[in-house]
Every structure is written in C-alpha cells, then in structure tokens.
LOMILO-91395 format. One record per residue (C-alpha): x, y, z; residue number from 1; chain. Coordinates in pm, 1 decimal. Last residue first. Example, Ala and Ser with C-alpha at 12.3 -4.5 7.8 and 13.67 -1.06 7.14 Angstrom:
SITE         x         y         z  torkol  pavex
SITE    1367.0    -106.0     714.0       2      A
SITE    1230.0    -450.0     780.0       1      A
This chain:
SITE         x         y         z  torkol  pavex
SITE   29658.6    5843.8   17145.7      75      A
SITE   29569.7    6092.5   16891.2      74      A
SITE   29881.7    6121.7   16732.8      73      A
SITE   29907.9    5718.4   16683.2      72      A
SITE   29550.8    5773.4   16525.5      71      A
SITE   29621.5    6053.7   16307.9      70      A
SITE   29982.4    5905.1   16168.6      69      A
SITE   29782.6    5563.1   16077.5      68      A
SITE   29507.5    5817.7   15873.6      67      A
SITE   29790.0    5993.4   15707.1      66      A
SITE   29953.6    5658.9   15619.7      65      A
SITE   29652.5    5497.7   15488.8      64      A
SITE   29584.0    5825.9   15254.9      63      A
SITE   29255.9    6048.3   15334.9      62      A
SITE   28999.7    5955.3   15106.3      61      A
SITE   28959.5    6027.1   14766.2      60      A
SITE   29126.3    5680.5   14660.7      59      A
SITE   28793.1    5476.9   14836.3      58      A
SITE   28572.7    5676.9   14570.3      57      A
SITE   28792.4    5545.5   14303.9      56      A
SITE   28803.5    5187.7   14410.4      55      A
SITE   28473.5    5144.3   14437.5      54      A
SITE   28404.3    5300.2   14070.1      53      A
SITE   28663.7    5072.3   13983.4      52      A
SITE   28488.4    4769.5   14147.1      51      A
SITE   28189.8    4915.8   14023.7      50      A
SITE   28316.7    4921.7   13645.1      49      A
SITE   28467.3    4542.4   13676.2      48      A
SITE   28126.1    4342.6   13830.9      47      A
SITE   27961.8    4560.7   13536.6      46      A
SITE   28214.2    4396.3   13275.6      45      A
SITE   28222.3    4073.8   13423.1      44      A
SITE   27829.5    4041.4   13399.2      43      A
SITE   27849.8    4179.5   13049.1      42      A
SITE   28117.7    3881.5   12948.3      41      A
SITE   27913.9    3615.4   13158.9      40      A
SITE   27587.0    3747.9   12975.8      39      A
SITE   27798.4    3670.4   12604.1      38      A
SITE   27896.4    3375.8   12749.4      37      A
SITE   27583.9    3218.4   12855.6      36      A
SITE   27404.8    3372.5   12496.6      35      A
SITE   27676.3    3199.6   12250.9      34      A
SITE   27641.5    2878.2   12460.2      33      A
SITE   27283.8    2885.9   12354.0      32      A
SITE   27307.0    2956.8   12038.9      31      A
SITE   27571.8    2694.2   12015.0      30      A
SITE   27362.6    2432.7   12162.9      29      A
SITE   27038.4    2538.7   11995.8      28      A
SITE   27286.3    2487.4   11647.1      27      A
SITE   27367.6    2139.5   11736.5      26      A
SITE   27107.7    1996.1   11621.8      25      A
SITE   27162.6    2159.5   11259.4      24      A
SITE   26837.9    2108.0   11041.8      23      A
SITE   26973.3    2406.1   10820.8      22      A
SITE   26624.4    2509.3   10715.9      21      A
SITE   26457.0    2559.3   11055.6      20      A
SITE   26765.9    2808.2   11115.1      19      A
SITE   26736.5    2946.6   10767.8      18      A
SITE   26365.5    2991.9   10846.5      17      A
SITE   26470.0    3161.5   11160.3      16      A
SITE   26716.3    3397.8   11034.2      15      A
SITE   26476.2    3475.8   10747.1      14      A
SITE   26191.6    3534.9   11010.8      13      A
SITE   26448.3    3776.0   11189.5      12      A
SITE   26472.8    3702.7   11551.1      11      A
SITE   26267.6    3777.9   11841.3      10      A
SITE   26391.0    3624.5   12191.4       9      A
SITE   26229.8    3385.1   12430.4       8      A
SITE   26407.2    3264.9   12770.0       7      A
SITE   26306.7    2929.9   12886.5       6      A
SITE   26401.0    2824.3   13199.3       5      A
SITE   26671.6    2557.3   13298.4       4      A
SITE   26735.6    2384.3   13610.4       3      A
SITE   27103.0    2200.6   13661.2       2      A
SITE   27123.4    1881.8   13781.6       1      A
C-alpha cells in the first residue's frame, strides 16, 4: 500500500463553497489526480532542462574523435 500525507492548499472561499456545494465524491479524486500529474509534468520538465544543460556543457569539450586521436598519439 501506498502512504499518503496531507498536503494543504488555499483556495478561493467561492471555489470551496461551490466545491462543498456540488457534493461530487469524486471531485477529491480528480483534484487530486489533477495535482500528481501536474508535479509529474514539472518534475519531467526539470529532469529535461538539466539533462540539456548536461548535455551542453559535455558538447564544449574536446570532440570523441579528437580525444581517441590524443590517446593513440600519446601511446
């Protein structure tokens, strides 16, 4: 089983009284999956811009070749 933990946000008080107004139960469900996927989104995005930002510090380095050249040169 999964844990849970309670994560408390501040809304509107005419969002909320809608929300208490609609009765809905699945409404927590959808709020909630709303939330997970809107933090998996973010997550993927900041995974994704320092993987770039990886990627462009490894490019300013020598090229493969070069370095493969040095090495054979050097022995």
């Amino acid at each position: 089983m999964v844990s849970s933990s309670v994560y408390s946000i501040r809304i509107d008080a005419r969002v909320r009284k809608m929300i208490d107004e609609m009765q809905d139960k699945d409404l927590q469900n959808e709020i909630r999956t709303f939330i997970e996927q809107a933090v998996i989104r973010k997550r993927k995005e900041l995974v994704l811009a320092q993987a770039r930002e990886r990627r462009h510090s490894v490019l300013k380095g020598k090229p493969a070749a070069q370095l493969v050249r040095e090495d054979r040169d050097a022995r």
